[in-house]
C-alpha positions in Angstrom: -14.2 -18.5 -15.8 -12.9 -19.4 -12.2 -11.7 -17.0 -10.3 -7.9 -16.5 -9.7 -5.6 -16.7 -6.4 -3.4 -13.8 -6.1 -2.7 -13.7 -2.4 0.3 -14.3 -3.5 1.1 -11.3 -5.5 -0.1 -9.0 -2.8 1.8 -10.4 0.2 4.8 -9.6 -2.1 3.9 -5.6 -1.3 3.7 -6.0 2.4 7.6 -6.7 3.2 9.1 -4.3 5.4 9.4 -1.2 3.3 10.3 2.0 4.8 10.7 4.1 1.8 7.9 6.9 1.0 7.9 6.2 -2.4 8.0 2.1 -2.3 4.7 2.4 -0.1 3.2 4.4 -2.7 4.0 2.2 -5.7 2.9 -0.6 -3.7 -0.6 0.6 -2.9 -0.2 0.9 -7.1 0.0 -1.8 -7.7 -2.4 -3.6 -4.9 -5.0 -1.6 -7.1 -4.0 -3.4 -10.2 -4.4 -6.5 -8.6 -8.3 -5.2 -7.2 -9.2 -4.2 -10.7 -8.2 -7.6 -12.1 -11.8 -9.3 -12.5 -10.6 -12.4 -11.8 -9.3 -12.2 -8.5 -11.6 -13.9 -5.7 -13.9 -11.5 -3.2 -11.6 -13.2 -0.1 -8.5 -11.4 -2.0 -9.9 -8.5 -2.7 -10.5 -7.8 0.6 -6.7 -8.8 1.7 -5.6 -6.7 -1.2 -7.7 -3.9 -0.1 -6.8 -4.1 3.5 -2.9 -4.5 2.4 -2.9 -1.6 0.7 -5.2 0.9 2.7 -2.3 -0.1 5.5 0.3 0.9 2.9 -1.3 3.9 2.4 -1.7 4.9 6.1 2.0 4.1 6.8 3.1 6.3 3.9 0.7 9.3 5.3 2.4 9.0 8.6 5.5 9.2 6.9 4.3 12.2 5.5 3.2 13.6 8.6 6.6 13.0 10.0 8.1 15.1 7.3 5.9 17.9 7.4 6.7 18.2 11.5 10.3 17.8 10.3 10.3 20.3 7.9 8.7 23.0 10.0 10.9 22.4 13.2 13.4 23.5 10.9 11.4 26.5 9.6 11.3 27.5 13.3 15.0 26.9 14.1 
């Protein structure tokens, strides 16, 4: 079976989100589109670098909230 182009489908996820939760659900569903076994090795690594950065924006973001959060603990 040939393999299937879904570049696509994961440059959909990269548009500039800056909500928590929309990075989240779009590291989601990036991995939906990695376990699909008909998606080509060159995508899969796209996919899987397009969603590791997803994930490392939404863990600063998290960061951020923690410092947040406890500056206003100490206030």
């Amino acid at each position: 079976m040939p393999k299937k182009n879904l570049s696509k489908e994961t440059e959909s996820f990269t548009e500039k989100s800056t909500d928590f939760e929309t990075k989240l659900d779009n590291a989601k569903n990036i991995l939906q589109i990695l376990m699909n076994p008909e998606i080509t090795l060159q995508d899969s690594v796209k996919a899987y670098e397009k969603g590791m950065g997803e994930l490392a924006k939404a863990q600063k973001m998290l960061e951020e909230a923690k410092i947040k959060i406890n500056e206003i603990k100490t206030t």
